[in-house]
C-alpha positions as a Markdown table, in Angstrom:
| # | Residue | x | y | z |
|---|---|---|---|---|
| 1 | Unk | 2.9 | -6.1 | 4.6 |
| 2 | Unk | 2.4 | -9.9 | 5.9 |
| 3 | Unk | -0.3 | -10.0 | 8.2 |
| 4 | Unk | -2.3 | -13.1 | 10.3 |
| 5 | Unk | -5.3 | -11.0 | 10.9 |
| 6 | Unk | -7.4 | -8.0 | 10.6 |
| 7 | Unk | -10.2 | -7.1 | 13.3 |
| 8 | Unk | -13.3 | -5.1 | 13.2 |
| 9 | Unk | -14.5 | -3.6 | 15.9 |
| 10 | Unk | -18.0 | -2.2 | 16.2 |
| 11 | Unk | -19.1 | 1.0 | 18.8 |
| 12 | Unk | -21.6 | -0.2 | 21.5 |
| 13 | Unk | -24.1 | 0.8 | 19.9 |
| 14 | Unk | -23.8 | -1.6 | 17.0 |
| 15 | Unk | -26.6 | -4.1 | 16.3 |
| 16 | Unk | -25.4 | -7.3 | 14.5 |
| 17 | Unk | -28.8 | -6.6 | 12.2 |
| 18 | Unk | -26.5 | -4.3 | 10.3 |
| 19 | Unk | -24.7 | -6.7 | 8.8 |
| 20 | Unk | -28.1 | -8.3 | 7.2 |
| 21 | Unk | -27.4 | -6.6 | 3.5 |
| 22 | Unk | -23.6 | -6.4 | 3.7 |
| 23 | Unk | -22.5 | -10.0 | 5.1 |
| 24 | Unk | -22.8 | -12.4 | 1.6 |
| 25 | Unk | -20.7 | -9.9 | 0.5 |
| 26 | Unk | -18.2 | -9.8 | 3.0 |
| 27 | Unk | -18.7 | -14.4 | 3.4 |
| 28 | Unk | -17.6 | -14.0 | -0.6 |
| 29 | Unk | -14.0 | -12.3 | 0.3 |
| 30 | Unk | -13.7 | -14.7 | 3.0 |
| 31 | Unk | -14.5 | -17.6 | 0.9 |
| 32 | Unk | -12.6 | -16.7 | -1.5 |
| 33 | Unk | -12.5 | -17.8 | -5.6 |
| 34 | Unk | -11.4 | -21.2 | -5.3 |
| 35 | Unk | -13.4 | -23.7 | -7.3 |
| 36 | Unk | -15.2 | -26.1 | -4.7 |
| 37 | Unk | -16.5 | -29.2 | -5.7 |
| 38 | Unk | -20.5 | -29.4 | -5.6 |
| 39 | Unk | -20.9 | -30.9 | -2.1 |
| 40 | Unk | -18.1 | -28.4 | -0.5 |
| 41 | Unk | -20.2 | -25.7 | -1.9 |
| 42 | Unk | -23.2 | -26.7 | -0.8 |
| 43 | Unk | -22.0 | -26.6 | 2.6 |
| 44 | Unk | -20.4 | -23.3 | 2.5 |
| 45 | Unk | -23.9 | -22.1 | 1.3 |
| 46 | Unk | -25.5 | -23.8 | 4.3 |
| 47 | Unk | -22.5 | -22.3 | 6.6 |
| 48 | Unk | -23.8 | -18.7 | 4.7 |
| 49 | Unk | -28.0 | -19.0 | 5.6 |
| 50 | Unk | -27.1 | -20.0 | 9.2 |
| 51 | Unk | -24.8 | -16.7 | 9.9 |
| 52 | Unk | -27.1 | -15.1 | 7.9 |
| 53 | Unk | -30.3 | -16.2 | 10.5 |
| 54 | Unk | -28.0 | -15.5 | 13.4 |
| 55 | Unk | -28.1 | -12.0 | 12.4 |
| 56 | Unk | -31.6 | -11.6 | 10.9 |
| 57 | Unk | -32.3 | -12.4 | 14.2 |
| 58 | Unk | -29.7 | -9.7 | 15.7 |
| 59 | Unk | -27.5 | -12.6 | 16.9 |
| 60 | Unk | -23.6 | -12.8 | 16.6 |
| 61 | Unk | -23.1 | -14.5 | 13.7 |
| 62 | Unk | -21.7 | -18.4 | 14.1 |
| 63 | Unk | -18.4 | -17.2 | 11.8 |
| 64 | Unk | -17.0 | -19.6 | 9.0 |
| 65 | Unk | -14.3 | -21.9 | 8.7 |
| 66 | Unk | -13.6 | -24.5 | 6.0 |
| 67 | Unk | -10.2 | -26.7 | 4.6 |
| 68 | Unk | -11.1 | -25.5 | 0.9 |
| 69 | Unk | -10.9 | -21.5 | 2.0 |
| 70 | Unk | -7.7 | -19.9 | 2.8 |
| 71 | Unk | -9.5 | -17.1 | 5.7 |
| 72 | Unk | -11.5 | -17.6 | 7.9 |
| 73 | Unk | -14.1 | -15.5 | 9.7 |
| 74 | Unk | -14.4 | -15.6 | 13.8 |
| 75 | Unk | -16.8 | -13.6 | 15.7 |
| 76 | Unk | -15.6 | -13.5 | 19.7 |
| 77 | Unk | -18.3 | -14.2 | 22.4 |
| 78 | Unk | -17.6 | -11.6 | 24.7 |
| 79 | Unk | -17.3 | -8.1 | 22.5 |
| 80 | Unk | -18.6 | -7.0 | 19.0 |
| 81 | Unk | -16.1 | -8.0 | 16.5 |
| 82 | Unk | -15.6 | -9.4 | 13.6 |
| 83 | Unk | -11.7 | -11.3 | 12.7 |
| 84 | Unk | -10.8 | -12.3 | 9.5 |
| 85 | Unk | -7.2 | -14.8 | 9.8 |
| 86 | Unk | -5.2 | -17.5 | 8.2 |
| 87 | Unk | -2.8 | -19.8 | 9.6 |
| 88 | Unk | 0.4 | -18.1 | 8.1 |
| 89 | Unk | 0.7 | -14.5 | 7.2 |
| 90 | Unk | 0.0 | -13.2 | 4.2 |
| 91 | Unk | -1.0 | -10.2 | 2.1 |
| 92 | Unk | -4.2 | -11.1 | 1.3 |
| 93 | Unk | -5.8 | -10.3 | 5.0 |
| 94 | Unk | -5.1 | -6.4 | 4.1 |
| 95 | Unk | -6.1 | -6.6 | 0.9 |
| 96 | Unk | -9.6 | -8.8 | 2.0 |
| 97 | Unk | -9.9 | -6.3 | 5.5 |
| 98 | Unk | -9.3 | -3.1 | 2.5 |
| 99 | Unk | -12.1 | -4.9 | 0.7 |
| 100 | Unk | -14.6 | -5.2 | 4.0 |
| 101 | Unk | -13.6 | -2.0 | 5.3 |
| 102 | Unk | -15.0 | -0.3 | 1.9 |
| 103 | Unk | -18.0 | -2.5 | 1.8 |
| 104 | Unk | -18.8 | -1.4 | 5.6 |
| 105 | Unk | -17.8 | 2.1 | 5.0 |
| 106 | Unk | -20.4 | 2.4 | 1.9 |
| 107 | Unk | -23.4 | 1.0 | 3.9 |
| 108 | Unk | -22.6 | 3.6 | 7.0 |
| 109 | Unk | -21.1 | 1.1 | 9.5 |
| 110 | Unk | -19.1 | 2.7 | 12.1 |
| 111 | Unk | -16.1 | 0.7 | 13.1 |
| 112 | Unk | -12.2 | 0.4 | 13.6 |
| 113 | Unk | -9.5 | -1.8 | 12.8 |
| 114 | Unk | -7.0 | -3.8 | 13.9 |
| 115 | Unk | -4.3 | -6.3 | 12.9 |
| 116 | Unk | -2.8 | -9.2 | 14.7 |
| 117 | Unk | -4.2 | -9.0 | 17.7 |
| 118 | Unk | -5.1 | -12.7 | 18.6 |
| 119 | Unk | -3.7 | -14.1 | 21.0 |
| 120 | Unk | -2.7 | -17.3 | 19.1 |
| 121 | Unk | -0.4 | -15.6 | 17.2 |
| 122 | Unk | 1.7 | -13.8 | 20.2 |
| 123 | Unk | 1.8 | -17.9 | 21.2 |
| 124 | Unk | 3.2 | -18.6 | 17.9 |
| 125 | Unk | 5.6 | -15.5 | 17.6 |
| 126 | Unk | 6.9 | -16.6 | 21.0 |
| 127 | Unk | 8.2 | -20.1 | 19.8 |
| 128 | Unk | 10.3 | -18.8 | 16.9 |
């Protein structure tokens, strides 16, 4: 099944410190196994150790974004949730949220998911 987006959502009583051992794991799905160039992967690293402070610090996470990466990662400002999209719909965002769901599952994370539930893409769905 095509999808644009799978969602995480975390129980109140989440605390975004949870994520401290699990998130370079989860940032290497979204990334994905394209070869970057040096410099691109130099920034993705840098894009990595900031989330990583955020939550170290048991701060919502900044999210990622990047042209050479095919997902993305978004983290809304008003609830605890994580996103993981692309632009078009594919196949991969359930096989990358099966991916996250097990690593999260293994390190005793409660959550639920979700999938297309952003608003951008009930805009998008509209104008077809």
């Amino acid at each position: 099944m095509k999808n644009w987006s799978v969602h995480f959502y975390f129980d109140d009583e989440f605390s975004w410190k949870t994520l401290d051992k699990v998130f370079p794991e989860i940032f290497e799905i979204v990334k994905g196994e394209k070869k970057q160039l040096p410099e691109e992967e130099q920034q993705i690293q840098v894009k990595l150790e900031l989330n990583l402070r955020e939550i170290r610090n048991d701060k919502k996470p900044i999210g990622f974004y990047s042209d050479q990466t095919d997902l993305s990662m978004v983290f809304p400002i008003d609830r605890k949730e994580m996103i993981i999209a692309r632009f078009a719909p594919s196949e991969s965002i359930h096989e990358a949220g099966d991916k996250i769901a097990k690593i999260l599952k293994t390190k005793k994370i409660k959550f639920k998911t979700d999938y297309d539930k952003m608003m951008l893409i009930d805009v998008i769905k509209s104008k077809r």
